[in-house]
N, CA, C and O atoms as a printed pandas DataFrame, in Angstrom:
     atom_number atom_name residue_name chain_id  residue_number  x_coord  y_coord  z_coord
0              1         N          UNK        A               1  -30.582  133.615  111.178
1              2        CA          UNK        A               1  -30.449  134.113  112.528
2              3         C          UNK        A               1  -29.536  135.331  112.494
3              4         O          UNK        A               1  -28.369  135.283  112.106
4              5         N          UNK        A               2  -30.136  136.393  112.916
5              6        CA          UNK        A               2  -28.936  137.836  113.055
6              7         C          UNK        A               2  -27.956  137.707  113.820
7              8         O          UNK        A               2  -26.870  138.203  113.520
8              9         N          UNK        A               3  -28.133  137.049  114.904
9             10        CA          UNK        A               3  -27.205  137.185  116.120
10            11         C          UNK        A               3  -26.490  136.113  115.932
11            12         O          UNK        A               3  -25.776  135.814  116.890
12            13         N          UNK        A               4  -26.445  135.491  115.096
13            14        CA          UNK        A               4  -25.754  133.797  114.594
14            15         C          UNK        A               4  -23.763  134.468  115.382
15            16         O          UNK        A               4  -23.116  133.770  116.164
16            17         N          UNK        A               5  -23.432  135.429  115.026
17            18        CA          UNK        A               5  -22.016  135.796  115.472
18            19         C          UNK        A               5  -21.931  136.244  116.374
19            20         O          UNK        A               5  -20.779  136.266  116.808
20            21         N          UNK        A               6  -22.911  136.826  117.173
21            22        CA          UNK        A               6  -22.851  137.133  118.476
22            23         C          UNK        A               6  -23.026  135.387  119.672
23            24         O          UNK        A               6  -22.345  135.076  120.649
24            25         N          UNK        A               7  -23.982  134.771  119.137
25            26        CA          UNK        A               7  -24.052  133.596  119.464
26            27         C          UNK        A               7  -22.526  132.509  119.385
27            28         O          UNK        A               7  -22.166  131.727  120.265
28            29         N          UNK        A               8  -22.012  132.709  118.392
29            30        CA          UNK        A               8  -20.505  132.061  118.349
30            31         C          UNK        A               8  -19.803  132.538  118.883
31            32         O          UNK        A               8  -18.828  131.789  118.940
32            33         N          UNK        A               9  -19.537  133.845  119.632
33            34        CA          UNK        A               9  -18.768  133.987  120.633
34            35         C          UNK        A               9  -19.008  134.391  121.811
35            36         O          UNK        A               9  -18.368  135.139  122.551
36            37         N          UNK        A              10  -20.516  133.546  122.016
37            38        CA          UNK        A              10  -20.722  133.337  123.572
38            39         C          UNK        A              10  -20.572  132.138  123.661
39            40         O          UNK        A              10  -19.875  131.771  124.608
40            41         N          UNK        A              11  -20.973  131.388  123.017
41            42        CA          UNK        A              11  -21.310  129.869  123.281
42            43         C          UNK        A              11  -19.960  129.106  122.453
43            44         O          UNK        A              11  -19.756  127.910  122.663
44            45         N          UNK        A              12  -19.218  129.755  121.666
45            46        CA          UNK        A              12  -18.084  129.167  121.145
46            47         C          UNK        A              12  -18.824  127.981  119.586
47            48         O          UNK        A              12  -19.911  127.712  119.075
48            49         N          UNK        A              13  -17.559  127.684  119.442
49            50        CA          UNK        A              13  -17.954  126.547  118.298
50            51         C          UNK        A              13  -18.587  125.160  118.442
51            52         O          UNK        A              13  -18.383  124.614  119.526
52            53         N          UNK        A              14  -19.287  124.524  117.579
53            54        CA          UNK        A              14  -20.270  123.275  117.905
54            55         C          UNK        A              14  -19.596  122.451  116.995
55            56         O          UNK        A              14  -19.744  122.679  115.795
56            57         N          UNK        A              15  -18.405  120.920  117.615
57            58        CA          UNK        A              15  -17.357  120.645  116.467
58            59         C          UNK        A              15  -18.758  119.650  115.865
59            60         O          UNK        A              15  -18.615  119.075  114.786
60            61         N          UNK        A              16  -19.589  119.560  116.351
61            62        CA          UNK        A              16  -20.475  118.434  115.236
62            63         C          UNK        A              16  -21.361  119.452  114.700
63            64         O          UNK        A              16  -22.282  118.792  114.218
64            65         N          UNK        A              17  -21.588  120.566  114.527
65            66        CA          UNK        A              17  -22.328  121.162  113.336
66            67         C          UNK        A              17  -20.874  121.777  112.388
67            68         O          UNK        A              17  -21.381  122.337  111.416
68            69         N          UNK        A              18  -19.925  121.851  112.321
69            70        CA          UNK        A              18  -19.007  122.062  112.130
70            71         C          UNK        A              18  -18.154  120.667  111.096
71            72         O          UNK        A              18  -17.127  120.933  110.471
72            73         N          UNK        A              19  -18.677  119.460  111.072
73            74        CA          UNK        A              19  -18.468  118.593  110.803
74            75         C          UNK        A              19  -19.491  117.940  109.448
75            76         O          UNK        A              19  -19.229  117.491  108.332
76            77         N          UNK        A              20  -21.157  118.241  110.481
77            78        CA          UNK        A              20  -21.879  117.570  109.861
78            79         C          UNK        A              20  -22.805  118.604  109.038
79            80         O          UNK        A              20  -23.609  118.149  108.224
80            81         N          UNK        A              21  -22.709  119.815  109.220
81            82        CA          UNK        A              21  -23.355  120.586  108.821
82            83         C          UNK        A              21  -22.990  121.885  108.542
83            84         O          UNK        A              21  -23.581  122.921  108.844
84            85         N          UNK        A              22  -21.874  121.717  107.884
85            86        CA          UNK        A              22  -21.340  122.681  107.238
86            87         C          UNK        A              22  -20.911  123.964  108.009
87            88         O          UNK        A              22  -20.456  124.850  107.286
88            89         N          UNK        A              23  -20.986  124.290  109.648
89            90        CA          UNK        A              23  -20.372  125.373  110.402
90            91         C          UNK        A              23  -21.610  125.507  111.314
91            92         O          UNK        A              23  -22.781  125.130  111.350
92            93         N          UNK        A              24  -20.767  126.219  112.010
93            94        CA          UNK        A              24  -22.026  126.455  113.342
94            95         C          UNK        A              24  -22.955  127.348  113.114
95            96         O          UNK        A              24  -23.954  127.394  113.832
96            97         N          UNK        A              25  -22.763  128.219  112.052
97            98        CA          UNK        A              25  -24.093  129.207  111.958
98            99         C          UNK        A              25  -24.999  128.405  111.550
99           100         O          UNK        A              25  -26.089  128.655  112.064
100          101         N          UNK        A              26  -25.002  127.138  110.502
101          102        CA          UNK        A              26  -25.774  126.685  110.294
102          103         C          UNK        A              26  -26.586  125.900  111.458
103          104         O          UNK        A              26  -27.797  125.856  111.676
104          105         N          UNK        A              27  -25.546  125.325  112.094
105          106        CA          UNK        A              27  -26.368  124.257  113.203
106          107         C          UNK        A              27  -27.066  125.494  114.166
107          108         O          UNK        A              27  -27.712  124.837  114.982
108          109         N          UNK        A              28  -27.253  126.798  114.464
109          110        CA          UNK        A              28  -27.729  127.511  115.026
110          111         C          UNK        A              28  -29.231  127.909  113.892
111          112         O          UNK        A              28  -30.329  128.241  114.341
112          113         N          UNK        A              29  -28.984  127.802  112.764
113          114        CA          UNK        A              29  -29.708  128.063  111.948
114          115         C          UNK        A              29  -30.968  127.046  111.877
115          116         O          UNK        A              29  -32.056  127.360  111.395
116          117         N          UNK        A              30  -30.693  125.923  112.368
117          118        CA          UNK        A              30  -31.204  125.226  112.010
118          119         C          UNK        A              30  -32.254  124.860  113.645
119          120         O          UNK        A              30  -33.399  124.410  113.682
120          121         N          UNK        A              31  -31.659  125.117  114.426
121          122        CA          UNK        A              31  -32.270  125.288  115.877
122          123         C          UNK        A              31  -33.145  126.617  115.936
123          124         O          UNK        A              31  -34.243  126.567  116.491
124          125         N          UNK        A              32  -32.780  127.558  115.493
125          126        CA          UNK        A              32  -33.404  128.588  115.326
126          127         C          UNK        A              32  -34.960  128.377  114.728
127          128         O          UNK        A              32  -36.000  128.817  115.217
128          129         N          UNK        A              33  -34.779  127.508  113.429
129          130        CA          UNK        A              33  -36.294  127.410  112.387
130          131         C          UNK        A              33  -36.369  126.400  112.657
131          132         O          UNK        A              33  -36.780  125.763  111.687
132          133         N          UNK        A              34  -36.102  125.444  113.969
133          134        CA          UNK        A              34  -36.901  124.301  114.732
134          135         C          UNK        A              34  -37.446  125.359  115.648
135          136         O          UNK        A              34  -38.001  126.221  114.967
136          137         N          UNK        A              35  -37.487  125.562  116.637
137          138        CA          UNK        A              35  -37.874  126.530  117.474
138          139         C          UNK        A              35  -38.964  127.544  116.833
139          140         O          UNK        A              35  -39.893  127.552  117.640
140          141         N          UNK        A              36  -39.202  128.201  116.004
141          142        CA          UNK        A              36  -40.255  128.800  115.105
142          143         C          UNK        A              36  -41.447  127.611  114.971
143          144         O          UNK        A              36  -42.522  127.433  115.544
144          145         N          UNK        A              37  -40.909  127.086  114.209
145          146        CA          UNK        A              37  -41.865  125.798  113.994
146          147         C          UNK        A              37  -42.571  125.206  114.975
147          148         O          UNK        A              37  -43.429  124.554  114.380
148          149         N          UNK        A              38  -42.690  125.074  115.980
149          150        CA          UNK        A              38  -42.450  124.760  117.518
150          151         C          UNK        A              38  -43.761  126.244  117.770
151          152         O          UNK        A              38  -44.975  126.372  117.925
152          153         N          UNK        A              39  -43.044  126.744  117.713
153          154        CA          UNK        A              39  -43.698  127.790  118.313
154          155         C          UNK        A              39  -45.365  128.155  117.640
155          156         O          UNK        A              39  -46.430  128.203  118.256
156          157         N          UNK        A              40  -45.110  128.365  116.245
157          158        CA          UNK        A              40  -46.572  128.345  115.486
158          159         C          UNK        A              40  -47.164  127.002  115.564
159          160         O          UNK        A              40  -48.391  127.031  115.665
160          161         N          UNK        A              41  -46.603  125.770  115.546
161          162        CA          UNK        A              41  -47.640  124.655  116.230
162          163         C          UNK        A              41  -48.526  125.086  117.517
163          164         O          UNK        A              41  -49.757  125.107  117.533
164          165         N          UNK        A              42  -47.666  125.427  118.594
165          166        CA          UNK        A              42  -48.293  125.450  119.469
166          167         C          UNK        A              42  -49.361  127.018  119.807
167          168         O          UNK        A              42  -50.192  127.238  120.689
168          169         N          UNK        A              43  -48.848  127.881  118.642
169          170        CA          UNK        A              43  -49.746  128.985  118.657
170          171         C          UNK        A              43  -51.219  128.328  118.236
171          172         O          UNK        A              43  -52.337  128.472  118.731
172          173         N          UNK        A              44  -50.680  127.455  116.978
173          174        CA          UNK        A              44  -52.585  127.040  116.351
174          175         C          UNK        A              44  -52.929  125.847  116.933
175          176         O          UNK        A              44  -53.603  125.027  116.309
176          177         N          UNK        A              45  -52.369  125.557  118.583
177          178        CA          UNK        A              45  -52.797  124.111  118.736
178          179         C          UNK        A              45  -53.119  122.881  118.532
179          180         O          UNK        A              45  -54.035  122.118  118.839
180          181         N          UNK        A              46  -51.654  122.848  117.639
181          182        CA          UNK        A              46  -51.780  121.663  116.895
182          183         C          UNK        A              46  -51.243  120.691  117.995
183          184         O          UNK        A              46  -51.718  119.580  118.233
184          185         N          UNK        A              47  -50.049  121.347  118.712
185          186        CA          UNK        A              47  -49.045  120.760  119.936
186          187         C          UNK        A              47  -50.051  121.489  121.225
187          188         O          UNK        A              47  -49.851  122.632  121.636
188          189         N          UNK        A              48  -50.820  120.849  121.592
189          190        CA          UNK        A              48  -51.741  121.038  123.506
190          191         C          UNK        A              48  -50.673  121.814  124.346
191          192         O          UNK        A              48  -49.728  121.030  124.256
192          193         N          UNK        A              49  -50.344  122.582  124.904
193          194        CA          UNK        A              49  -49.731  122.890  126.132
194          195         C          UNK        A              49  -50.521  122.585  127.831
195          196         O          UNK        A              49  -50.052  122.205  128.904
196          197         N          UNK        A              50  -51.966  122.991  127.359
197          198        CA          UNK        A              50  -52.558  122.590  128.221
198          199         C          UNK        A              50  -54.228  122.382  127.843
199          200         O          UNK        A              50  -54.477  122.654  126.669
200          201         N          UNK        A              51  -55.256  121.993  128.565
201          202        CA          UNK        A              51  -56.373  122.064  128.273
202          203         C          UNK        A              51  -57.589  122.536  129.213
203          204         O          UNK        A              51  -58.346  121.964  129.997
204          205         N          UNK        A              52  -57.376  124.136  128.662
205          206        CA          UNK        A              52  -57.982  124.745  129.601
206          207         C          UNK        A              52  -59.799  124.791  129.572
207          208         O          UNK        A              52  -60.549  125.396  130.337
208          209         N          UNK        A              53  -60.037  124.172  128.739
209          210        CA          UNK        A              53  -61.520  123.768  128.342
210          211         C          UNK        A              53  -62.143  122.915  129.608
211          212         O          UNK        A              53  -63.236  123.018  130.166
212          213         N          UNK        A              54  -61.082  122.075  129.835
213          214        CA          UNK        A              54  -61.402  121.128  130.806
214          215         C          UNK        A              54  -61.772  121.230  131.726
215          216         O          UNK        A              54  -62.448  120.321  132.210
216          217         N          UNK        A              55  -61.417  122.804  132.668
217          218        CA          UNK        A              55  -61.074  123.529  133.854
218          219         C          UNK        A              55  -62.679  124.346  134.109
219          220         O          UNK        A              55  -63.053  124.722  135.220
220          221         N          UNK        A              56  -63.338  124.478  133.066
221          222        CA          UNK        A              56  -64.118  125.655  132.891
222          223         C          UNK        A              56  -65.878  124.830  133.775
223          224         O          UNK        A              56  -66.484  123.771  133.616
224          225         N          UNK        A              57  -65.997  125.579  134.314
225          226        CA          UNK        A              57  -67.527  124.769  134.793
226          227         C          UNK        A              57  -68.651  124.808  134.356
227          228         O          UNK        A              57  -69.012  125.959  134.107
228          229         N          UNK        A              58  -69.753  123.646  134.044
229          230        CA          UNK        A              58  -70.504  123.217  133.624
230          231         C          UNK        A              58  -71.783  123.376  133.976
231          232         O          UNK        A              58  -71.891  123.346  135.202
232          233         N          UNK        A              59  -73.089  123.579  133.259
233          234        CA          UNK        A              59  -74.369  123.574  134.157
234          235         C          UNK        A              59  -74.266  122.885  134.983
235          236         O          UNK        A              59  -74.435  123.382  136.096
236          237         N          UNK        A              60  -73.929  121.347  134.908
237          238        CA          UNK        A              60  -74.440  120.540  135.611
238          239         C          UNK        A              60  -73.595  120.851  136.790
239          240         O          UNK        A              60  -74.328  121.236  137.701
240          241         N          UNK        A              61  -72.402  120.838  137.122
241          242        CA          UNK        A              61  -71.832  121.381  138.188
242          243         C          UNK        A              61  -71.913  122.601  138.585
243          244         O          UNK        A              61  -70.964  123.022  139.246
244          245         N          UNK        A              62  -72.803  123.311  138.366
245          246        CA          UNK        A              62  -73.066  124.824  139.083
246          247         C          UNK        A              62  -74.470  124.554  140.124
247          248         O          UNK        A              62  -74.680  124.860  141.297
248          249         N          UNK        A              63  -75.541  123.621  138.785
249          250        CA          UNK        A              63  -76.547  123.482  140.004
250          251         C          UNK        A              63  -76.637  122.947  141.165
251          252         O          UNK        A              63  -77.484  123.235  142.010
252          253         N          UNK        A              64  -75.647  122.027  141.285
253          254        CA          UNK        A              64  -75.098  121.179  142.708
254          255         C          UNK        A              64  -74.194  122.149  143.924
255          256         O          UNK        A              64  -73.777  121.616  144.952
């Protein structure tokens, strides 16, 4: 994360990434490449946001 130090002195220190994970850049680091991950799931629809297939109309409901 670039902004990992700009981020620590907005949001201050995290005493449990600081504890459990070796400092807060990391626990930002690590939210950071959850969030990515997250994000390309739901680019290749692996994670649904919605189902817009569903929405779309059908012969059979046009001829009615």
């Amino acid at each position: 994360m670039y902004f990992s130090a700009s981020l620590i002195e907005t949001f201050g220190r995290i005493d449990r990434a600081e504890q459990r994970l070796g400092g807060t850049r990391n626990g930002y680091l690590l939210v950071g490449i959850i969030l990515i991950m997250l994000g390309v799931l739901i680019l290749f629809g692996v994670i649904p946001l919605s189902a817009p297939a569903q929405q779309l109309p059908t012969l059979t409901s046009l001829s009615s």
